[in-house]
mmCIF file of the N, C-alpha and C atoms, coordinates in Angstrom:
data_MODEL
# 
_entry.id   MODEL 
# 
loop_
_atom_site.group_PDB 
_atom_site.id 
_atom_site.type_symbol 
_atom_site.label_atom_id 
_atom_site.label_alt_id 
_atom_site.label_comp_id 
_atom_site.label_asym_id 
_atom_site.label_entity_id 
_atom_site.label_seq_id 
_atom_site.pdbx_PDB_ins_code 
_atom_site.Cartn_x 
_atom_site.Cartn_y 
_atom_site.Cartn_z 
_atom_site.occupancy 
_atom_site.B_iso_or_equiv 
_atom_site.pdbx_formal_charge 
_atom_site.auth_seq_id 
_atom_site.auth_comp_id 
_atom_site.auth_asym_id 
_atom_site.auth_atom_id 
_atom_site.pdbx_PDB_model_num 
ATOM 1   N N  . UNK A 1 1  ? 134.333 -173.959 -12.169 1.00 0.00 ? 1  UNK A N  1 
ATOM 2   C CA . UNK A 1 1  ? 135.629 -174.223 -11.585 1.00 0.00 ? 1  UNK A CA 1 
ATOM 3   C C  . UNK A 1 1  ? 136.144 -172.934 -10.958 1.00 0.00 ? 1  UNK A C  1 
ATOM 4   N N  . UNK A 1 2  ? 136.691 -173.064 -9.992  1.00 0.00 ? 2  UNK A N  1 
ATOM 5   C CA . UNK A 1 2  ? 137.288 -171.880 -9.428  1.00 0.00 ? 2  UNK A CA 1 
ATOM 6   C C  . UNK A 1 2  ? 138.607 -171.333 -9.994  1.00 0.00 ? 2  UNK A C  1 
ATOM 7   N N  . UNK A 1 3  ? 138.508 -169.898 -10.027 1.00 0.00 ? 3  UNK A N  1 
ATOM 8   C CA . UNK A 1 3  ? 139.271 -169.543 -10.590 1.00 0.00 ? 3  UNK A CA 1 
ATOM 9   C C  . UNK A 1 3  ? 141.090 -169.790 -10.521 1.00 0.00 ? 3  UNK A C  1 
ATOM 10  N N  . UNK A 1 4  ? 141.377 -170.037 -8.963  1.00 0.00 ? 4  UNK A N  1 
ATOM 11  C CA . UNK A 1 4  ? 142.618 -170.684 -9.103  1.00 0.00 ? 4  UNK A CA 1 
ATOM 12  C C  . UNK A 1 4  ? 142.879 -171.944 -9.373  1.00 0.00 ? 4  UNK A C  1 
ATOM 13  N N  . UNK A 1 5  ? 141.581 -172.900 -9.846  1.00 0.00 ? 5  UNK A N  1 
ATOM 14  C CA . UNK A 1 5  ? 142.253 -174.461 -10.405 1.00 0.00 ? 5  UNK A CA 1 
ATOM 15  C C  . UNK A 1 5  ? 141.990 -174.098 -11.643 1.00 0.00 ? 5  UNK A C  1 
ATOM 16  N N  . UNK A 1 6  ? 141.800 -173.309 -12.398 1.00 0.00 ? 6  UNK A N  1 
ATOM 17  C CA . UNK A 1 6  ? 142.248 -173.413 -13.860 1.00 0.00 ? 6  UNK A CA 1 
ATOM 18  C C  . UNK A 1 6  ? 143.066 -173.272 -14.441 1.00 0.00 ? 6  UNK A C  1 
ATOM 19  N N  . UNK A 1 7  ? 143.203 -173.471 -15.961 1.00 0.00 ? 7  UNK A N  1 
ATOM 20  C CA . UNK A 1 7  ? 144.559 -173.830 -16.499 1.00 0.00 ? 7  UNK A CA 1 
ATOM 21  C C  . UNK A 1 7  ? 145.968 -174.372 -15.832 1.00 0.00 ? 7  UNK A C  1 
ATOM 22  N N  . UNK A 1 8  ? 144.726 -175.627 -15.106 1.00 0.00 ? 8  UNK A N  1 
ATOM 23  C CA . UNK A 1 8  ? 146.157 -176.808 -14.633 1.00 0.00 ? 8  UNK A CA 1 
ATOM 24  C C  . UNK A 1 8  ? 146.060 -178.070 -14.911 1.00 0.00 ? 8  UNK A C  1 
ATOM 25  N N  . UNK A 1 9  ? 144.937 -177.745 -15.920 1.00 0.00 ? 9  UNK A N  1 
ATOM 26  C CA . UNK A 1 9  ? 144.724 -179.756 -16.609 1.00 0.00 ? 9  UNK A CA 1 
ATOM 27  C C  . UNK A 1 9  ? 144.045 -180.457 -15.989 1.00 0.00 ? 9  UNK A C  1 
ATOM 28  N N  . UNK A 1 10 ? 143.422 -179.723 -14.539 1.00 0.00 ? 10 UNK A N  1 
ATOM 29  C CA . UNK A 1 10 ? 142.271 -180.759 -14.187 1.00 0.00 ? 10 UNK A CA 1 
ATOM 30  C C  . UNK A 1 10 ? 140.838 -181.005 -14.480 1.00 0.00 ? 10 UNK A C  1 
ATOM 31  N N  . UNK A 1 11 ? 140.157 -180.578 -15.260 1.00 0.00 ? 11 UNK A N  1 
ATOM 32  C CA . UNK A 1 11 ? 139.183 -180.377 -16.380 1.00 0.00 ? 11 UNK A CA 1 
ATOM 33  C C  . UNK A 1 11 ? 139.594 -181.858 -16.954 1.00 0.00 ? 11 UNK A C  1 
ATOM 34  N N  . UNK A 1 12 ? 140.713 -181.242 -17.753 1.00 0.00 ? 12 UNK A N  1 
ATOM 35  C CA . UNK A 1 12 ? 141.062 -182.768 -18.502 1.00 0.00 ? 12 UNK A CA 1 
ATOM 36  C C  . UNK A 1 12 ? 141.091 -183.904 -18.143 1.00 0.00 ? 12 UNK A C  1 
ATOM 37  N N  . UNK A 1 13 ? 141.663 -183.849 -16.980 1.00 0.00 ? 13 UNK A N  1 
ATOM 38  C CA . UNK A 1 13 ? 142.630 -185.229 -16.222 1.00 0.00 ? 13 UNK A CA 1 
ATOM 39  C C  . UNK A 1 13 ? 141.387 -185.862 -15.733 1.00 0.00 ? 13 UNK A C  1 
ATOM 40  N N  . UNK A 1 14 ? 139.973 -185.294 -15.298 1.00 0.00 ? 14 UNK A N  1 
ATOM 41  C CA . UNK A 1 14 ? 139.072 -185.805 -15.253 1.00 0.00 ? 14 UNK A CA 1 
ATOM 42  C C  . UNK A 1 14 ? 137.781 -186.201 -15.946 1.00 0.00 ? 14 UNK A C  1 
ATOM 43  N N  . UNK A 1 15 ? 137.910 -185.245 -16.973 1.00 0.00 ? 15 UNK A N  1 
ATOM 44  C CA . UNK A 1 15 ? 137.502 -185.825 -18.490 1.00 0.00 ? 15 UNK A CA 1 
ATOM 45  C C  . UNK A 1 15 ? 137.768 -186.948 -19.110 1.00 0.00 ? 15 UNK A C  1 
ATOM 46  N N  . UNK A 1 16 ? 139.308 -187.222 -19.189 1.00 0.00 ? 16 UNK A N  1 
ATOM 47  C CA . UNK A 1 16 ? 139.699 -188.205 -19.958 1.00 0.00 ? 16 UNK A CA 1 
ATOM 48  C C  . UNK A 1 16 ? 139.687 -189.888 -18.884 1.00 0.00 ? 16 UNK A C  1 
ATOM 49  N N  . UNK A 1 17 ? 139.722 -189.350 -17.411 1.00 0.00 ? 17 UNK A N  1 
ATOM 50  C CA . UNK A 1 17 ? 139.227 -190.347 -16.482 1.00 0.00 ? 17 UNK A CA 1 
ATOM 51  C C  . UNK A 1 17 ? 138.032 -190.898 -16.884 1.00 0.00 ? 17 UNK A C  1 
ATOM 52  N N  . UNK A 1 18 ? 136.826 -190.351 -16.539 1.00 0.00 ? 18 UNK A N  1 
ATOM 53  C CA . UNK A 1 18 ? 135.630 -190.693 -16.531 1.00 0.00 ? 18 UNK A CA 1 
ATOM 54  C C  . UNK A 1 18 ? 135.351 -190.955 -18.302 1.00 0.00 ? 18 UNK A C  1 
ATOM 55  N N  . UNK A 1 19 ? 135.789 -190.364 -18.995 1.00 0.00 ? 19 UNK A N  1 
ATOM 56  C CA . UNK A 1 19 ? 135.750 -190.763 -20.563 1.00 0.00 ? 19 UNK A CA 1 
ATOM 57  C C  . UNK A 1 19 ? 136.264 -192.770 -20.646 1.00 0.00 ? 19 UNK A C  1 
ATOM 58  N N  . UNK A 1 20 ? 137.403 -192.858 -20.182 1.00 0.00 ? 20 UNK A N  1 
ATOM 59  C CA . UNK A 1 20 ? 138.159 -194.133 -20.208 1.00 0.00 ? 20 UNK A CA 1 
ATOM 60  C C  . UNK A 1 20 ? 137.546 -195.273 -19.239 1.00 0.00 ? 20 UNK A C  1 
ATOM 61  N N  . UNK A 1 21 ? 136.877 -194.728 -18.121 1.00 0.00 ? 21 UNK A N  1 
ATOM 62  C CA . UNK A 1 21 ? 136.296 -195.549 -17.386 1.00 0.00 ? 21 UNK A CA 1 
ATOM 63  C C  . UNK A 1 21 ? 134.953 -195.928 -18.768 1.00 0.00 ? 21 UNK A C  1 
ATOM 64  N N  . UNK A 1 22 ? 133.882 -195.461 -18.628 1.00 0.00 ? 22 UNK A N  1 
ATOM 65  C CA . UNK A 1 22 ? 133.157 -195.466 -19.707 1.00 0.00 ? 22 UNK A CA 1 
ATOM 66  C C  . UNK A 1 22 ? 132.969 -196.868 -20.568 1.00 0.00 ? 22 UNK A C  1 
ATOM 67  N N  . UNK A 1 23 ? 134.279 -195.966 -21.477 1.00 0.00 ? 23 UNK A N  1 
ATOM 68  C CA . UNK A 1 23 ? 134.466 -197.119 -22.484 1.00 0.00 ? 23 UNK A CA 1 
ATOM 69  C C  . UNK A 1 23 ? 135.038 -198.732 -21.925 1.00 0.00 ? 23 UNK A C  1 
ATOM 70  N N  . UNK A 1 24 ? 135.835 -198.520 -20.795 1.00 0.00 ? 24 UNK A N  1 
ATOM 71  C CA . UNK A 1 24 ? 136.192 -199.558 -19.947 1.00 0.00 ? 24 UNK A CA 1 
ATOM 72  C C  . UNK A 1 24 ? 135.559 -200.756 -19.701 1.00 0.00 ? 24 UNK A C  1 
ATOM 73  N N  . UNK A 1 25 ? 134.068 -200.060 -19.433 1.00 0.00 ? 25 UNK A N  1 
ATOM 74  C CA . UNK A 1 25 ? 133.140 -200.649 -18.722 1.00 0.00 ? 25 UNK A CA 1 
ATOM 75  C C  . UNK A 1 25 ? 131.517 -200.712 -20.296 1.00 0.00 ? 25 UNK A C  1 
ATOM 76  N N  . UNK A 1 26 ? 131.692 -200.741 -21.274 1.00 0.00 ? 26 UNK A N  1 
ATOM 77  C CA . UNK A 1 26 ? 131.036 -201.365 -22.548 1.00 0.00 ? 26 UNK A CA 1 
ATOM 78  C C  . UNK A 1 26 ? 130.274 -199.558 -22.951 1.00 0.00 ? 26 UNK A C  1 
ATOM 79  N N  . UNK A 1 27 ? 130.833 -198.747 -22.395 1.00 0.00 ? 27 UNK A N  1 
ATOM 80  C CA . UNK A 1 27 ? 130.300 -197.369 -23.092 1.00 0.00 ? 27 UNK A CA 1 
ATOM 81  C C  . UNK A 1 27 ? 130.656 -197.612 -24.851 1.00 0.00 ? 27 UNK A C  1 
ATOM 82  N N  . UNK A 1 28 ? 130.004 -197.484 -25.563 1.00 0.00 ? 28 UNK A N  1 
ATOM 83  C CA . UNK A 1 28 ? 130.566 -197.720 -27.097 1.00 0.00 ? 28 UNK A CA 1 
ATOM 84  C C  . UNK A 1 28 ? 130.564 -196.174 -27.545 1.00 0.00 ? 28 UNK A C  1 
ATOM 85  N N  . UNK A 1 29 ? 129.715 -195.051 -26.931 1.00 0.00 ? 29 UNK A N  1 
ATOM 86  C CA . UNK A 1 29 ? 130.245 -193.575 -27.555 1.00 0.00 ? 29 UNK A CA 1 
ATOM 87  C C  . UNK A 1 29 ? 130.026 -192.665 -25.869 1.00 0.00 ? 29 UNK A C  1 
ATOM 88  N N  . UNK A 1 30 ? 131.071 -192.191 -26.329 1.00 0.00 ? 30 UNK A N  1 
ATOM 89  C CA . UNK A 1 30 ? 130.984 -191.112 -25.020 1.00 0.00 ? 30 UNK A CA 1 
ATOM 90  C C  . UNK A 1 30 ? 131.052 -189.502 -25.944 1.00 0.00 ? 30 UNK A C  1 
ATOM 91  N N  . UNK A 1 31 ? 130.026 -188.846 -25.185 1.00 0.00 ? 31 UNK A N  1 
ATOM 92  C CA . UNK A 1 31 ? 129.302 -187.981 -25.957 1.00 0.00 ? 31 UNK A CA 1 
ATOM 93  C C  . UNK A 1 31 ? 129.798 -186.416 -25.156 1.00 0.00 ? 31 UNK A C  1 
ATOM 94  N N  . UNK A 1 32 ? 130.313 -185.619 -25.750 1.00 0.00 ? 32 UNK A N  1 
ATOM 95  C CA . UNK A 1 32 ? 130.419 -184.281 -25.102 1.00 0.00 ? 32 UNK A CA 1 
ATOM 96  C C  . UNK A 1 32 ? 129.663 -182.696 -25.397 1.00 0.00 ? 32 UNK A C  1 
ATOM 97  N N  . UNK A 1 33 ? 128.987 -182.231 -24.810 1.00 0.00 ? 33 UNK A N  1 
ATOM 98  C CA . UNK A 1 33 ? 129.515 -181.034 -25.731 1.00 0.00 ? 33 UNK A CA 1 
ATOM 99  C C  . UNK A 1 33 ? 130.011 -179.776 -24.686 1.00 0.00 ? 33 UNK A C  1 
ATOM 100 N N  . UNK A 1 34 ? 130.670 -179.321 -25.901 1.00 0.00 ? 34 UNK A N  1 
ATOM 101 C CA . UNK A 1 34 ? 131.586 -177.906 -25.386 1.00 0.00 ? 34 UNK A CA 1 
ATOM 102 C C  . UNK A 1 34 ? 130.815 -176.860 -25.292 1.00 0.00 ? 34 UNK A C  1 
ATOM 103 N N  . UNK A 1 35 ? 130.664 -175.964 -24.047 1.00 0.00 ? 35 UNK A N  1 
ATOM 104 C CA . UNK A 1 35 ? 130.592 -174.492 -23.752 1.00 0.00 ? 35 UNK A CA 1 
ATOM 105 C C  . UNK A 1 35 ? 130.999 -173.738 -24.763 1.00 0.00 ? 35 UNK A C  1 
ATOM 106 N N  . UNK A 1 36 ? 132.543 -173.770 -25.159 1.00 0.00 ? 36 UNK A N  1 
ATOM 107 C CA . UNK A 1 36 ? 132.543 -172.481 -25.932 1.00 0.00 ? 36 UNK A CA 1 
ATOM 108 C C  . UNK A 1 36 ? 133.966 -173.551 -26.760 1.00 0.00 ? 36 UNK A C  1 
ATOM 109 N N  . UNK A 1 37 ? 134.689 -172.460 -27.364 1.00 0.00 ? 37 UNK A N  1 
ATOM 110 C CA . UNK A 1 37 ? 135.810 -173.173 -28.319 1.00 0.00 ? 37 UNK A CA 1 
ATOM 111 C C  . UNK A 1 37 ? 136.849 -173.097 -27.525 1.00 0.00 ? 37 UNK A C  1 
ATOM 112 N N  . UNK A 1 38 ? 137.052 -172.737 -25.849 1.00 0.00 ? 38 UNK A N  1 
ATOM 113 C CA . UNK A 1 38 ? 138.540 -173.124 -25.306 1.00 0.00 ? 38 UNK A CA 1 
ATOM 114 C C  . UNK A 1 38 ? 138.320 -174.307 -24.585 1.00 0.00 ? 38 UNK A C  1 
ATOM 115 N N  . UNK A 1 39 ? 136.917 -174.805 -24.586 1.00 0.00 ? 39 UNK A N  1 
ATOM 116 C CA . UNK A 1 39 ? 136.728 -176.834 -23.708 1.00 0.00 ? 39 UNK A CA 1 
ATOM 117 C C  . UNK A 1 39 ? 136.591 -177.339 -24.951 1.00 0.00 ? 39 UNK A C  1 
ATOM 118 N N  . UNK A 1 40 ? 135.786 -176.992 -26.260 1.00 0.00 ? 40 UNK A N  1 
ATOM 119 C CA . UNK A 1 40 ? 136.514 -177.931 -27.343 1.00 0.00 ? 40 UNK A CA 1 
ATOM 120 C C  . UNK A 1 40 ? 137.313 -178.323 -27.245 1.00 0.00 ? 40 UNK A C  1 
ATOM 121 N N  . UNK A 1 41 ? 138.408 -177.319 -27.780 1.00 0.00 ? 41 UNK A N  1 
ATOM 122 C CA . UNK A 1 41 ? 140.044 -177.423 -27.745 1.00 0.00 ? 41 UNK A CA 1 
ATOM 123 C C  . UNK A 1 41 ? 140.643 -178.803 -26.768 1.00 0.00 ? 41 UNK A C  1 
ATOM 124 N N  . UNK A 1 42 ? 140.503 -178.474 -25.767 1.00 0.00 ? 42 UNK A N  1 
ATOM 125 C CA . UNK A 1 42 ? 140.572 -179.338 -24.159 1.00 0.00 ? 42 UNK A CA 1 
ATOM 126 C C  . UNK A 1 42 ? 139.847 -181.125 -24.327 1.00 0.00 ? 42 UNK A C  1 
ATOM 127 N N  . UNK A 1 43 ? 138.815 -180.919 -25.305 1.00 0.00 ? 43 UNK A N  1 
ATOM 128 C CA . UNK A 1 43 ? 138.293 -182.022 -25.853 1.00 0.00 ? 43 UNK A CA 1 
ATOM 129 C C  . UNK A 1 43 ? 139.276 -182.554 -27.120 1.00 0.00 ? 43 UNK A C  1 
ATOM 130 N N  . UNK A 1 44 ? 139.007 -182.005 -27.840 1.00 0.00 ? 44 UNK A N  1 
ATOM 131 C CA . UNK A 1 44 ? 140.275 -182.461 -28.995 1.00 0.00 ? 44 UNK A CA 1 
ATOM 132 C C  . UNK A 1 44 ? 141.689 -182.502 -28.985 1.00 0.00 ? 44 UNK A C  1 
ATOM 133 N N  . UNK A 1 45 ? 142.198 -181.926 -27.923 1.00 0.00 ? 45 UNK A N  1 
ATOM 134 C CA . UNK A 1 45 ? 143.665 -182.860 -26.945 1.00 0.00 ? 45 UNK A CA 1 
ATOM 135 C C  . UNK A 1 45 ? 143.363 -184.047 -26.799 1.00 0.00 ? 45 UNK A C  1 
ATOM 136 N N  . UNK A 1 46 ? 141.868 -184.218 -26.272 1.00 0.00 ? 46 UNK A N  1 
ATOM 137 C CA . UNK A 1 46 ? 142.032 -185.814 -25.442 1.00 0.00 ? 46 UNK A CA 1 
ATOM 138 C C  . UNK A 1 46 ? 141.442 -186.718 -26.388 1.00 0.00 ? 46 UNK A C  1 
ATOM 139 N N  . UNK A 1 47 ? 141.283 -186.483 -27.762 1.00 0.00 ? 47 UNK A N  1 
ATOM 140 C CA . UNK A 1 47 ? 140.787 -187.577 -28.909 1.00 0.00 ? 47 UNK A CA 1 
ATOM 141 C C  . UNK A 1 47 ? 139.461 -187.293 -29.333 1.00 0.00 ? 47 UNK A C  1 
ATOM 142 N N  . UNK A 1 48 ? 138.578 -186.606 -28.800 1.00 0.00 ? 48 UNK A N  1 
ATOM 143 C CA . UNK A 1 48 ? 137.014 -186.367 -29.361 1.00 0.00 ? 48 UNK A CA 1 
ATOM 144 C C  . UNK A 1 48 ? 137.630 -185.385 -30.648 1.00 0.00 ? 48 UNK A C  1 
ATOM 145 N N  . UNK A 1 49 ? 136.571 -185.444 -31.296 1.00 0.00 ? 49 UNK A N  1 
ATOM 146 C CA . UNK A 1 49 ? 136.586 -184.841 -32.453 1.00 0.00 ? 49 UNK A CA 1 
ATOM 147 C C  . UNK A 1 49 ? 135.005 -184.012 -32.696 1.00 0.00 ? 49 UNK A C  1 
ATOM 148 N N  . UNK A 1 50 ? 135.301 -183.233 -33.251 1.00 0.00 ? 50 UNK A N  1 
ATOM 149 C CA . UNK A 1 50 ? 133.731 -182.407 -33.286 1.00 0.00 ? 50 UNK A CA 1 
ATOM 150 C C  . UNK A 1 50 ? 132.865 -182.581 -34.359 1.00 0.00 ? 50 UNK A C  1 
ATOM 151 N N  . UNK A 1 51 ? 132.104 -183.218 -34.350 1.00 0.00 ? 51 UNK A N  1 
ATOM 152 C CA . UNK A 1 51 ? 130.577 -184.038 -35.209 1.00 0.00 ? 51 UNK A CA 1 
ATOM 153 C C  . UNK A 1 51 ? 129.787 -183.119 -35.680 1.00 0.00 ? 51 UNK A C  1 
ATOM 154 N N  . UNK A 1 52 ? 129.297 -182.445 -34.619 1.00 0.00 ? 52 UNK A N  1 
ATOM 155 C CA . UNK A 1 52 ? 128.058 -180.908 -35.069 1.00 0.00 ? 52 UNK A CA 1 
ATOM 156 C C  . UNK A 1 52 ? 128.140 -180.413 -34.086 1.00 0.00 ? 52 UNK A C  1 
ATOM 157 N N  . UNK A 1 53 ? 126.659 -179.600 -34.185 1.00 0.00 ? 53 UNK A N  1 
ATOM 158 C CA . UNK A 1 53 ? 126.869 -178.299 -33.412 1.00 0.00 ? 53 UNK A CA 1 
ATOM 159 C C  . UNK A 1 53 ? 125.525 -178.391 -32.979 1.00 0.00 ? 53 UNK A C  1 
ATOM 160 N N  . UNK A 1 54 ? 125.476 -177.975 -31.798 1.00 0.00 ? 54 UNK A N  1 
ATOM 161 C CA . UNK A 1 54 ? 124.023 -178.207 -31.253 1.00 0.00 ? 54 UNK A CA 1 
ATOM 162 C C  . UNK A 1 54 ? 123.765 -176.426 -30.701 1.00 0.00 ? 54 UNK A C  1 
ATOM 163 N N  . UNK A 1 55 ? 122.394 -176.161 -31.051 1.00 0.00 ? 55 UNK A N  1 
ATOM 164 C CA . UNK A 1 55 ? 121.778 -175.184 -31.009 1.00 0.00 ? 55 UNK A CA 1 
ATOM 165 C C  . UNK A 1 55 ? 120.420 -175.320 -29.718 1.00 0.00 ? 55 UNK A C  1 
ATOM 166 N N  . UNK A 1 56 ? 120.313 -174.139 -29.318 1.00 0.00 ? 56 UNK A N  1 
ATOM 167 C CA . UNK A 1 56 ? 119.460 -174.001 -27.918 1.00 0.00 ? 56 UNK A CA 1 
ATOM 168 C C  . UNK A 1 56 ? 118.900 -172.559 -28.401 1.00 0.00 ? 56 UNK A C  1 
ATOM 169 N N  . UNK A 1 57 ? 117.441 -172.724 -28.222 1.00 0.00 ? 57 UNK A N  1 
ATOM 170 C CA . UNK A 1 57 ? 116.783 -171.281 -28.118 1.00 0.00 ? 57 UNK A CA 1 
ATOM 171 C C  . UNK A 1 57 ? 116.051 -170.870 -26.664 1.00 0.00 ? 57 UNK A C  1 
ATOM 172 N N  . UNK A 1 58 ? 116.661 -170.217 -26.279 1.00 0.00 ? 58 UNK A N  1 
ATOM 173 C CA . UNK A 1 58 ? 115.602 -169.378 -25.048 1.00 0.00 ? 58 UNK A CA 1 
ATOM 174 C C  . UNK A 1 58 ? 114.909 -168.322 -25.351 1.00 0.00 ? 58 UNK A C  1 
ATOM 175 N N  . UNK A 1 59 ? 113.533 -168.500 -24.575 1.00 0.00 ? 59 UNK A N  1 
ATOM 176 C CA . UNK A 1 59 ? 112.627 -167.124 -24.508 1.00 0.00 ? 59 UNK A CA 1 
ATOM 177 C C  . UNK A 1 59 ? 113.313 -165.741 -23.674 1.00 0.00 ? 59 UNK A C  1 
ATOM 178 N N  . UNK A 1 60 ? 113.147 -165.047 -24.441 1.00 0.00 ? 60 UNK A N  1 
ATOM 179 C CA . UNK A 1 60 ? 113.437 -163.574 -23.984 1.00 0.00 ? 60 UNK A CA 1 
ATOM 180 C C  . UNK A 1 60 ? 112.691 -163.422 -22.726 1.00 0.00 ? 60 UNK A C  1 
ATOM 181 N N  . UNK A 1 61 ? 113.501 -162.327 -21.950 1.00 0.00 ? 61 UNK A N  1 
ATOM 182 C CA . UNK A 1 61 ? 113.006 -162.407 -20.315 1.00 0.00 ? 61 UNK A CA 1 
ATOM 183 C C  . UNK A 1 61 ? 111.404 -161.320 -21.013 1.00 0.00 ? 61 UNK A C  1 
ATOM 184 N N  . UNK A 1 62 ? 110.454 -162.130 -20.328 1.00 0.00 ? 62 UNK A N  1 
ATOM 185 C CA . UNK A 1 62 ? 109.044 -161.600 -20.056 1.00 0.00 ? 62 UNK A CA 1 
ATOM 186 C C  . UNK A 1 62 ? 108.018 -161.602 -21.342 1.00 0.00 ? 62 UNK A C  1 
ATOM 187 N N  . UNK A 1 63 ? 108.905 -163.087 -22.384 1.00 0.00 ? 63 UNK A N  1 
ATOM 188 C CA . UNK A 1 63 ? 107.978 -163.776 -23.310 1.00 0.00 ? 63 UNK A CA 1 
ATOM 189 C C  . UNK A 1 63 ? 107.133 -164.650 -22.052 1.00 0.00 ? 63 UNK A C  1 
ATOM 190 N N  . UNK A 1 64 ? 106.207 -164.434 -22.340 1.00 0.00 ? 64 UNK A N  1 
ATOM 191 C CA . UNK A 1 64 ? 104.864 -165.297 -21.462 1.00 0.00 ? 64 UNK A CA 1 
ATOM 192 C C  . UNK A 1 64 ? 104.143 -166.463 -22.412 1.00 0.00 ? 64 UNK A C  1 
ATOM 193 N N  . UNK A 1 65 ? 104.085 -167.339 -21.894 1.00 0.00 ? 65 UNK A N  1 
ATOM 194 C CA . UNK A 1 65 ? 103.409 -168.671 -22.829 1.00 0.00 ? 65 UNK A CA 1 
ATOM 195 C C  . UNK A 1 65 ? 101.707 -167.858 -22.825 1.00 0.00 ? 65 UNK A C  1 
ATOM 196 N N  . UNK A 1 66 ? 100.788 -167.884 -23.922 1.00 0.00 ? 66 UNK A N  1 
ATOM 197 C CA . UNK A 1 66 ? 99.808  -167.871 -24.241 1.00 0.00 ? 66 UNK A CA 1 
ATOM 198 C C  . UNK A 1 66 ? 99.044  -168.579 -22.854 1.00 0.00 ? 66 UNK A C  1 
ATOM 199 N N  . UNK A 1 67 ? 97.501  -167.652 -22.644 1.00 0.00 ? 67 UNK A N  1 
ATOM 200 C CA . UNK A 1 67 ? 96.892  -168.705 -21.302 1.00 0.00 ? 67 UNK A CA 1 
ATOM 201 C C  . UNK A 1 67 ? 96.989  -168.640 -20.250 1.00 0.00 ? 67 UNK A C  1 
# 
């Protein structure tokens, strides 16, 4: 997002759009996850609640696969 449309709720306003369409239309879970803990936050304004925590490992720059 560019730096002058932030912190004006449009993140949200289109989150909670496309969230409501979703369910509108027979979505039974709409699934998020957050970058960091200030789009949580932004998530748990709009009713999600936080389940777990999902983990990602990357290779270090100039690990080489075997071969």
């Amino acid at each position: 997002m560019l730096p002058a449309s932030r912190r004006r709720g449009l993140g949200a306003c289109v989150t909670h759009a496309l969230a409501a369409n979703a369910l509108a239309n027979g979505a039974r879970t709409v699934f998020l996850s957050a970058t960091d803990a200030d789009v949580a936050r932004v998530y748990t304004r709009l009713g999600f609640r936080q389940i777990g925590t999902a983990m990602i490992a990357d290779r270090p720059k100039g690990d080489h696969l075997p071969g």
